[in-house]
N, C-alpha and C positions, 0 to 999 in steps of 0.2 A: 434462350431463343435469340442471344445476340446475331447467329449466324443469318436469320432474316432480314437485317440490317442492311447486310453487305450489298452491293451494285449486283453483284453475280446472280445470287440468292433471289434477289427480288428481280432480274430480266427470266433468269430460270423459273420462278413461280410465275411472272407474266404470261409466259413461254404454256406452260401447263394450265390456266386460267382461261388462255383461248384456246385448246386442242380440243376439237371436235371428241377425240376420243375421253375426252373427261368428263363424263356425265354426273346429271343426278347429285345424289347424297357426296360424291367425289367432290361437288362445286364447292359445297360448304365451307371447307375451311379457307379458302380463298376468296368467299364472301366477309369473311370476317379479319383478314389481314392486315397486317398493320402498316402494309404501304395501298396510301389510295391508288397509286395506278394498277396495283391487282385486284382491288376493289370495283373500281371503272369495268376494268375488262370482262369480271360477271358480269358488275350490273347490266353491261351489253349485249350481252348472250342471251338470244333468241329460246335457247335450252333453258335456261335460269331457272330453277323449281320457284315457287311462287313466295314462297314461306322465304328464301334469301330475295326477293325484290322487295317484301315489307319489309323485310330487317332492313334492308341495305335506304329503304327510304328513310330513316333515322340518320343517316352519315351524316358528319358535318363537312363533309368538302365535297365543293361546289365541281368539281369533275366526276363525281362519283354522281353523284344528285342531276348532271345536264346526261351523262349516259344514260340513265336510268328511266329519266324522260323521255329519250329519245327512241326505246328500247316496247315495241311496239305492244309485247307481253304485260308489261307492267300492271298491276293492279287499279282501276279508275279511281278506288278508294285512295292510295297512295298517291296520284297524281294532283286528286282535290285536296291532301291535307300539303303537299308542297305546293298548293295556288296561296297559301298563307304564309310560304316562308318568308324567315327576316333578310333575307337575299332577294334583294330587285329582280335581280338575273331569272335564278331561279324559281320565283316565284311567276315572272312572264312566260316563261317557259312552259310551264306546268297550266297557266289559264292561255295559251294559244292550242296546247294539245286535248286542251278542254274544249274549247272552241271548234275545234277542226275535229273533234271525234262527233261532232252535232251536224255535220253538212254531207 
């Protein structure tokens, strides 16, 4: 899988990650990639199946975890277990969209 590596590989998987025309079970492997900005770009997706936004809440980087948040479908379970993260950031992030889903 070296070829995922490369700058190309990863704007082209970027490139695929946001295309409206990639649905569904399609998301999946680009939930699970090994460059976070194709990670980021699911967690964004308003389409996201639900089962890749609790996965993708486990990520350890913090741009994959602020889209995720921001990413209006997200699970409320997921957004209360990143109100504990060990990231300040994202940990505020997560108890202001908690706050703002109560008004």
């Amino acid at each position: 899988m070296t070829g995922l590596s490369s700058p190309r590989s990863t704007s082209d998987d970027v490139a695929r990650a946001v295309d409206p025309g990639v649905t569904g079970g399609e998301l999946l492997p680009y939930a699970v990639h090994q460059s976070a900005i194709v990670r980021a770009a699911v967690a964004a997706r308003m389409d996201c199946p639900v089962g890749a936004l609790i996965s993708l809440g486990h990520d350890h980087d913090v741009a994959v975890l602020e889209a995720l948040l921001r990413n209006a479908r997200t699970p409320s379970s997921v957004v209360r277990a990143l109100a504990d993260h060990r990231n300040q950031s994202i940990a505020d992030l997560a108890v202001q969209r908690l706050r703002n889903s109560f008004r």
